[in-house]
C-alpha positions as CSV (number, residue, x, y, z in Angstrom):
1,X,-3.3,14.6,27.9
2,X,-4.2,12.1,30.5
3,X,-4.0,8.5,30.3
4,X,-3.7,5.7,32.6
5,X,-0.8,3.2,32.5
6,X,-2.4,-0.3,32.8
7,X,0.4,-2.3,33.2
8,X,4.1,-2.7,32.6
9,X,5.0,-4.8,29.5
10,X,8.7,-6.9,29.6
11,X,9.6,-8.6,25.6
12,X,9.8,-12.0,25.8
13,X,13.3,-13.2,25.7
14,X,13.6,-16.6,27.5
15,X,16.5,-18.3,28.2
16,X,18.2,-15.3,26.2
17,X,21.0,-13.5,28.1
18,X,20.4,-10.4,29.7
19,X,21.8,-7.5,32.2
20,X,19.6,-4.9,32.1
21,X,16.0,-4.5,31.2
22,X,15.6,-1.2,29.7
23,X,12.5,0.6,29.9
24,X,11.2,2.8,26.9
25,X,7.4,4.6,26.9
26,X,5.4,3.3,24.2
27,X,3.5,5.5,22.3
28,X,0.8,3.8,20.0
29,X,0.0,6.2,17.1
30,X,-3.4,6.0,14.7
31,X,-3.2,3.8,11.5
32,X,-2.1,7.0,8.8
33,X,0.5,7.9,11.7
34,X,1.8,4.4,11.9
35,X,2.3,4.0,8.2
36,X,4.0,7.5,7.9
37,X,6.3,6.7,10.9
38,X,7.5,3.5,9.5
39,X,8.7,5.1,5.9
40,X,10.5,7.9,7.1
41,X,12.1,5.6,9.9
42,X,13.5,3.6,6.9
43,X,11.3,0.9,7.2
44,X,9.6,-1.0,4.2
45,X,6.1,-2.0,6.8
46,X,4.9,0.3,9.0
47,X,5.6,1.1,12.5
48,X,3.6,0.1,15.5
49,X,4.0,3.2,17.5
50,X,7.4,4.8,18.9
51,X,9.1,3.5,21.5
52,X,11.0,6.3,23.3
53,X,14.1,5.3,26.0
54,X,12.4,6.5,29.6
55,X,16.0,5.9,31.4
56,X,16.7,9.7,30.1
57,X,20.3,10.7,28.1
58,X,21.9,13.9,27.7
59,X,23.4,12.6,24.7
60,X,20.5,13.4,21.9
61,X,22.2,12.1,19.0
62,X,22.4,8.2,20.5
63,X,19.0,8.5,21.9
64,X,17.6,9.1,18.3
65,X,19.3,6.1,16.8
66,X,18.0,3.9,20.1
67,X,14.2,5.4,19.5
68,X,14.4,4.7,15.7
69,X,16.2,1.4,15.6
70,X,14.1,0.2,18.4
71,X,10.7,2.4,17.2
72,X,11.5,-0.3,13.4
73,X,12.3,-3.2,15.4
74,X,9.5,-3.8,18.0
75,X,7.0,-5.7,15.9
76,X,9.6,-8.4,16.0
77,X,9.5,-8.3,19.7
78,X,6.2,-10.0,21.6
79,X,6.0,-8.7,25.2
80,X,3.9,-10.2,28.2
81,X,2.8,-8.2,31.9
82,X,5.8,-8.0,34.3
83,X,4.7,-10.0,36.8
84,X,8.0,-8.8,39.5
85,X,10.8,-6.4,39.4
86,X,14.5,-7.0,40.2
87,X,17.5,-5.4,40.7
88,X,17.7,-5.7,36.1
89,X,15.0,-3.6,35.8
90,X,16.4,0.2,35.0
91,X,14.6,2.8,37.1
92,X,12.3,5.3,34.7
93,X,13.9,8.6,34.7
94,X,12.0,10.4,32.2
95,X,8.1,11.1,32.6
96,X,5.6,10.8,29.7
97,X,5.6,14.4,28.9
98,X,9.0,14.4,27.9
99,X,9.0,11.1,26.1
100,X,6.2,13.0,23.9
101,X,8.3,16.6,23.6
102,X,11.4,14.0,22.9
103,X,9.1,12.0,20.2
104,X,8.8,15.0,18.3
105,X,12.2,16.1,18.1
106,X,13.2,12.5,16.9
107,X,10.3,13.4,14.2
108,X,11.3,16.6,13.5
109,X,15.1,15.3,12.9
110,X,13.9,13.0,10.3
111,X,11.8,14.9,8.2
112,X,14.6,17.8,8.2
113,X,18.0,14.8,7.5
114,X,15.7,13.7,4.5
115,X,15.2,18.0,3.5
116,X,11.5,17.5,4.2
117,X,9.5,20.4,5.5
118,X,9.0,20.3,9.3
119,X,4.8,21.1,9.8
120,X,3.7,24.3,11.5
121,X,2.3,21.9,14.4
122,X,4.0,18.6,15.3
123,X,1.1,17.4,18.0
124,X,1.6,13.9,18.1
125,X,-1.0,12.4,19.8
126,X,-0.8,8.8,20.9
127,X,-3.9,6.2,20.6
128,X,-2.2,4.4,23.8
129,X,0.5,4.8,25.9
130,X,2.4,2.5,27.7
131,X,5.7,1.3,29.4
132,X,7.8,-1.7,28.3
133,X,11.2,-2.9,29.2
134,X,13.5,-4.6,26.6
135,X,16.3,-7.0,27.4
136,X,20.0,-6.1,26.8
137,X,23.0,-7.7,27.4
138,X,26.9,-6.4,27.1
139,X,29.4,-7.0,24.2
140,X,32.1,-5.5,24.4
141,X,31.6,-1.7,24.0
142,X,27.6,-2.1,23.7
143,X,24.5,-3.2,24.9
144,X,23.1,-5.3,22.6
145,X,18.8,-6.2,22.5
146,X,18.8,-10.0,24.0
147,X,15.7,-10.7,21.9
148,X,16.7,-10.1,18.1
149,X,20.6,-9.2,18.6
150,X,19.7,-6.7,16.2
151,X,19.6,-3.5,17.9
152,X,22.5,-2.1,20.0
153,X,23.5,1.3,21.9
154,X,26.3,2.5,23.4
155,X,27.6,1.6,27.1
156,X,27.4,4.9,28.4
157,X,23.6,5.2,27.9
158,X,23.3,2.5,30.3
159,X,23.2,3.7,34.2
């Protein structure tokens, strides 16, 4: 799979506080894909694409919640070109090959919590690819997304 990363994306977020941009690959799927994606994700509409946290985790379990809760949550979120990077901006620690082997296993986890049968070949296979960082800021225990205060993850994730 070879494609070419045009730009780097940032959401929009304003006067919004923030501490850390967080980058995530994002990983536009075809229409049928989409629609599929956004039902077993628990949405009602369906999902633009997957949007899989490139900062990298050992911890699997909190890393499926961030790629669904964010994966359901980033129509909601407009994004423009980063124009410059600061010291915000989270390095990427995970390439695009392992964002797509980790996209799968996030798949793979839902179909088998709902006792759905996995396929004999999970090839996901992205119309686009690209990188965006999301805004976060700290409460408390948790970073919390500075755009819809909607979608949060735990401290630790954050380098």
């Amino acid at each position: 799979m070879n494609f070419r990363l045009p730009r780097i994306d940032v959401a929009t977020f304003g006067d919004a506080p923030v501490t850390r941009l967080v980058p995530f690959w994002r990983l536009s799927l075809p229409e049928l894909a989409s629609s599929r994606l956004g039902n077993l994700f628990g949405g009602l509409e369906r999902c633009e694409g997957m949007l899989i946290p490139a900062m990298g985790t050992k911890n699997l379990d909190a890393l499926h919640k961030l790629t669904r809760r964010m994966s359901a949550a980033q129509g909601k979120m407009p994004t423009q070109a980063v124009e410059s990077l600061d010291e915000r901006f989270l390095p990427v620690r995970i390439g695009l090959t392992e964002a797509l082997s980790l996209a799968e296993i996030v798949i793979s986890r839902e179909l088998l919590d709902r006792g759905l049968a996995l396929p004999d070949k999970l090839d996901l296979e992205p119309t686009t690819v690209g990188l965006v960082y999301i805004p976060f800021h700290l409460e408390n225990y948790f970073y919390v997304d500075s755009v819809l205060h909607a979608v949060s993850m735990e401290k630790a994730l954050v380098p």
